[in-house]
N, C-alpha and C positions, 0 to 999 in steps of 0.2 A: 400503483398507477401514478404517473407522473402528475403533476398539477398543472391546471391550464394556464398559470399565471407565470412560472416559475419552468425553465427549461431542468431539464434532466444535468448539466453541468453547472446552471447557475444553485440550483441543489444544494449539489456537492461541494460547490464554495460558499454559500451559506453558512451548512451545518459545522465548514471549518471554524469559519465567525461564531455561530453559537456553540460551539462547543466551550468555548470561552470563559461561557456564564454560568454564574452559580447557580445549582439549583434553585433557588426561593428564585430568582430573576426569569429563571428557564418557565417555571409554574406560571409566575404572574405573568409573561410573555404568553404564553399559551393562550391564560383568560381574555388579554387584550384580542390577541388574533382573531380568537374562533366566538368571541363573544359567551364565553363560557358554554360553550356545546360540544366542547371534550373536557375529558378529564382523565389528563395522562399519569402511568402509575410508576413511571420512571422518567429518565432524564432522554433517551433514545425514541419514547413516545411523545415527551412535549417538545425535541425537536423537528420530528417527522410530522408532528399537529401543525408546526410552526411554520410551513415548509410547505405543506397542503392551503393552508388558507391565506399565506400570501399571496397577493396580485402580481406583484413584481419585487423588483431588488431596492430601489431606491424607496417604498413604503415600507420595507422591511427596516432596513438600516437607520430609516430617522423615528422607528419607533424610543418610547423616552427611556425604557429597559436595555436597549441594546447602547452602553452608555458610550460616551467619546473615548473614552480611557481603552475601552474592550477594541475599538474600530482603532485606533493606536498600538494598542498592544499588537493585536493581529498583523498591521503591516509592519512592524516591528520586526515581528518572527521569520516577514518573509523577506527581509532585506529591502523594503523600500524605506528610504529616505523622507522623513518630515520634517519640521520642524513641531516639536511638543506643545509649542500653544498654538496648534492650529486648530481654526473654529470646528464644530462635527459634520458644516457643510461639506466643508475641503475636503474632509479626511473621508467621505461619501465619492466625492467626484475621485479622489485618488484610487479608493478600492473597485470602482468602477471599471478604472483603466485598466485597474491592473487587472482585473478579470477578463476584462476584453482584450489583452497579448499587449498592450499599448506600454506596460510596463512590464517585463521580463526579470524574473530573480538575478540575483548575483550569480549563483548556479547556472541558470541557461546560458548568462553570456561569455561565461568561462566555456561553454561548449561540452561536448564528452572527452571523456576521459577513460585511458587505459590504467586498471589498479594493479600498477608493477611498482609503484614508488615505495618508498622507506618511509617509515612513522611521520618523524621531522616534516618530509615535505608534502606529505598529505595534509599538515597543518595550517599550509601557509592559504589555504584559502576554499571558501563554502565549500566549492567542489568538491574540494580533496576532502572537507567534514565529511560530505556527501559519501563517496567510495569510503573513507572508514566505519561510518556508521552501516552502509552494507556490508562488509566484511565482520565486523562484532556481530551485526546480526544476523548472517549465515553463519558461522562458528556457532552461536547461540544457537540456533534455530535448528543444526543436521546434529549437535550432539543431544540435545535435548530427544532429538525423535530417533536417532541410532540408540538411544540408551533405553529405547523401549522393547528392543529386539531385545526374547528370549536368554541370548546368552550376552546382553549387554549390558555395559559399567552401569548400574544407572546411578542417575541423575540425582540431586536434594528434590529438583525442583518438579514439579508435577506437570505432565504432558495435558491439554485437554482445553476443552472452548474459552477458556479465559483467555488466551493470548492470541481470539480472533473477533472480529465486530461481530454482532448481534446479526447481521443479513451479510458475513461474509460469502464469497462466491470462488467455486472451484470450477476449474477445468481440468480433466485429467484425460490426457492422450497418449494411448500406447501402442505400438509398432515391431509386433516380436511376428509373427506368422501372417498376421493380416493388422489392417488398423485399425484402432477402436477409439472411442471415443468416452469419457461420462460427464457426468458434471453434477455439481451439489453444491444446494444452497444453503445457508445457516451455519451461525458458529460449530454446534454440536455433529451435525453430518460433514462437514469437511474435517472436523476434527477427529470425527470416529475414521475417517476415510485415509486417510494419511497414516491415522494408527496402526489399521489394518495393514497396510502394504508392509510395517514392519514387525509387527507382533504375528501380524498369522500369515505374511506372506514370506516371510522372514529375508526381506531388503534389507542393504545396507548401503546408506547415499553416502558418497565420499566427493563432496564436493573439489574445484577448482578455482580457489581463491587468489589465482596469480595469471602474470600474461594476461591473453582474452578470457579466461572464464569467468571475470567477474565485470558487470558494468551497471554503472545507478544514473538515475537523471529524477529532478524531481519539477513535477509537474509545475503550472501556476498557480493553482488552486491548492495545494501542498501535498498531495499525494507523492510518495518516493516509492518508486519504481526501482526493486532489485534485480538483475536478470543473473542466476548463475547458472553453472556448466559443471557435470562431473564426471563419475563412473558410477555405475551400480551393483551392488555385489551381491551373490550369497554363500555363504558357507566361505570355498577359496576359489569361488570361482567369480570370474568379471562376466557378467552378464550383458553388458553393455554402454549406452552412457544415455543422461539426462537432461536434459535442460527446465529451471523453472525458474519462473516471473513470477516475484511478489508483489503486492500494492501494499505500501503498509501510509495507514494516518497513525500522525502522534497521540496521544492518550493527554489532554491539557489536566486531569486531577493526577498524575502517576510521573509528575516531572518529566522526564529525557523516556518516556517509554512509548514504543510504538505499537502496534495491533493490527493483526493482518486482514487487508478488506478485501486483497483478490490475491489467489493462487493462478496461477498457469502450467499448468507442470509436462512436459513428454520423456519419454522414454522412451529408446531407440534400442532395438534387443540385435546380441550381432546376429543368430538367425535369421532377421530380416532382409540382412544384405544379401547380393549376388552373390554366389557365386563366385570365388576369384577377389573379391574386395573385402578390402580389409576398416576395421570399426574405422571413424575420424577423430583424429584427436579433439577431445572436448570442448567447445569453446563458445562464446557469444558471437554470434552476425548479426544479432538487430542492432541498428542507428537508434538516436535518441529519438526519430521521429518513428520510427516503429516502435518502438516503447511506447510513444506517448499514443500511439493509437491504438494500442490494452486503455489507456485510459478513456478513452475516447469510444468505445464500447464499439471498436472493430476488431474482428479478429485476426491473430498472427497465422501464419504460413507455417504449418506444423508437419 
């Protein structure tokens, strides 16, 4: 349930903030909020504590645990500009802004972007970080879960809820004879879910990492939004094509690591088509503002 104090996006820019902080801060954070009337047994329960018994944003931020340094670092991460001795009021009123659209990442004002470029010039700036770090992590991401199919290479690394948040969220829509719909909540069911489609459904995702099939935008609050495009296989046959949207937040104890907080995933099977027509070449058509409105907990046109 949402908090009365606390909207459902202001939330979600919170917990980027406190994710920040070290656990022993995260604990004594909690005590101050709730007056000692939880007692959380991880880091995900004394944020969600912390989170519930806030009033608002501005009580939250000049609590004396939530230190100048962490409200620094934060804008830091997201490309706003400060000056480092700035008092912890300022640096309140800046995260304010920027929460409120008043301050735009580096990222949104470069715009969208098509990931056709060469290494080199995807360097020259956020964005292009942006589209690389989606492209590493769909490469990561469809060989990690092809390698769990039956007759697949596999992998060192082990498939399973570690590489999703604790309340990730799936949507899975499919379109082969009629449409269907499912959806699953938690690390472990979307991670069993996924599984399944290629260990006993025996899928094979061959994503689209070039032209239109790949495109990222990331939020203000910092969620990065992946959308890609591909084909689907099984055995040697093309069964049709896919498209899915990921949310992924960074991991701040796991350095450069992200964790996936929302799937979108369809699948477009070519028996669905008419008659006469032939599959579409794979590709993305949402804008960055349809993107942002997965984040914004409306749903896409599937």
């Amino acid at each position: 349930m949402a908090a009365p104090g606390l909207s459902e996006q202001e939330q979600a820019a919170c917990r980027g903030l406190l994710e920040l902080l070290g656990t022993e801060e995260l604990m004594a954070l909690t005590d101050t909020v709730t007056n000692r009337l939880v007692h959380p047994e991880s880091r995900q329960e004394a944020i969600h504590a912390i989170l519930v018994y806030s009033q608002n944003v501005e009580e939250l931020l000049k609590r004396r645990k939530v230190y100048r340094e962490i409200i620094l670092k934060y804008l830091a991460a997201h490309g706003i500009a400060v000056p480092p001795s700035s008092e912890k009021h300022l640096l309140i009123d800046r995260v304010k802004q920027y929460w409120s659209g008043q301050l735009p990442t580096r990222a949104a004002e470069s715009g969208e972007r098509r990931c056709a470029e060469s290494y080199g010039e995807r360097r020259k700036s956020p964005q292009n970080d942006l589209c690389h770090l989606g492209e590493e992590f769909c490469q990561w991401f469809f060989e990690l879960l092809n390698s769990q199919h039956p007759m697949g290479v596999k992998s060192k690394e082990g498939w399973g809820p570690q590489h999703f948040w604790e309340d990730a969220k799936m949507r899975f829509c499919y379109n082969t004879l009629e449409k269907n719909t499912e959806e699953y909540v938690g690390a472990e069911m979307v991670s069993l879910r996924l599984l399944s489609l290629v260990k006993e459904e025996y899928l094979l995702f061959n994503p689209n990492l070039r032209a239109n099939g790949l495109k990222c935008v990331m939020s203000r609050h910092g969620l990065v939004l992946v959308a890609v495009a591909g084909t689907v296989h099984r055995d040697n046959t093309c069964l049709g094509i896919f498209e899915q949207i990921f949310g992924l937040i960074s991991c701040p104890l796991r350095g450069n690591t992200w964790k996936i907080k929302v799937i979108n995933l369809k699948i477009v099977g070519q028996n669905a088509l008419e008659p006469g027509m032939e599959i579409e070449k794979p590709s993305i058509k949402y804008d960055s503002n349809q993107l942002q409105e997965l984040y914004d907990g409306k749903e896409l046109t599937v």
